[in-house]
C-alpha positions as CSV (number, residue, x, y, z in Angstrom):
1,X,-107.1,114.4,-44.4
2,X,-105.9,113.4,-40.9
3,X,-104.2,109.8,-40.9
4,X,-106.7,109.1,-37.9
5,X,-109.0,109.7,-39.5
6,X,-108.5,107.0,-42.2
7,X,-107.4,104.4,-40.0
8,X,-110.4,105.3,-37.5
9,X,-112.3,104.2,-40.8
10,X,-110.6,101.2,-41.1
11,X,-110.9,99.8,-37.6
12,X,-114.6,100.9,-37.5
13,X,-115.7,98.8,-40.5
14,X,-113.1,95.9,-39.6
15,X,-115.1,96.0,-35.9
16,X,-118.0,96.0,-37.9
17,X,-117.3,93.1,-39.8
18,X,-116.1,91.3,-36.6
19,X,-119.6,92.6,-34.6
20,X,-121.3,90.4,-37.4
21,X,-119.4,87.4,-37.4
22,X,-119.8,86.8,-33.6
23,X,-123.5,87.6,-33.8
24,X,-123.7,84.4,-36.8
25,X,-121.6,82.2,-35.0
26,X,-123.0,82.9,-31.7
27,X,-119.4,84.2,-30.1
28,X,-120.6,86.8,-27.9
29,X,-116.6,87.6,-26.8
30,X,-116.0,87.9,-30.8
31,X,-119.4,90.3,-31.1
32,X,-117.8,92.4,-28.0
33,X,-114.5,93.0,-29.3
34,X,-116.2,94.1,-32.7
35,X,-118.5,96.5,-30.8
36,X,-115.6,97.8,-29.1
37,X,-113.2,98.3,-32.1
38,X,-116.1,99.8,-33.3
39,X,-116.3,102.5,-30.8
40,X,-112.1,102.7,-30.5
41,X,-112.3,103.4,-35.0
42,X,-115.0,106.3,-34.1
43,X,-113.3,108.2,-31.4
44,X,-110.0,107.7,-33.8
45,X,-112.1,109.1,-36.4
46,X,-113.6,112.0,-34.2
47,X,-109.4,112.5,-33.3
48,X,-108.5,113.3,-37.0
49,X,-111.7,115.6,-37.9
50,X,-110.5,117.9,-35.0
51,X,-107.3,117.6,-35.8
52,X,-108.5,118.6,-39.5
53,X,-110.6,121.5,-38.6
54,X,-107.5,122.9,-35.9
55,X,-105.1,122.6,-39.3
56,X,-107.8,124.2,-41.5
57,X,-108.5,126.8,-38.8
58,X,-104.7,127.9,-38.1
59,X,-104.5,128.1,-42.3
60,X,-106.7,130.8,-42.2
């Protein structure tokens, strides 16, 4: 597994987490920046299952 991947995890549930602590408390710059971490943690993500299939493809 791609180490994008994984951290593409990671920031997408930590923007998550963030996304839901602005919308309690109101913050909207704190419910931005945790939609946009978001966003940045799937396009990592999306990064590392390429770069998994390009390995798993040149394997074969």
């Amino acid at each position: 597994m791609d180490k994008n991947r994984i951290e593409g995890a990671a920031r997408e549930a930590k923007g998550s987490v963030k996304e839901a602590i602005g919308k309690l408390t109101g913050n909207k710059t704190t419910e931005a920046e945790g939609k946009a971490e978001k966003t940045e943690g799937k396009v990592q993500g999306t990064v590392g299952k390429a770069a998994d299939a390009a390995r798993d493809a040149l394997k074969k």
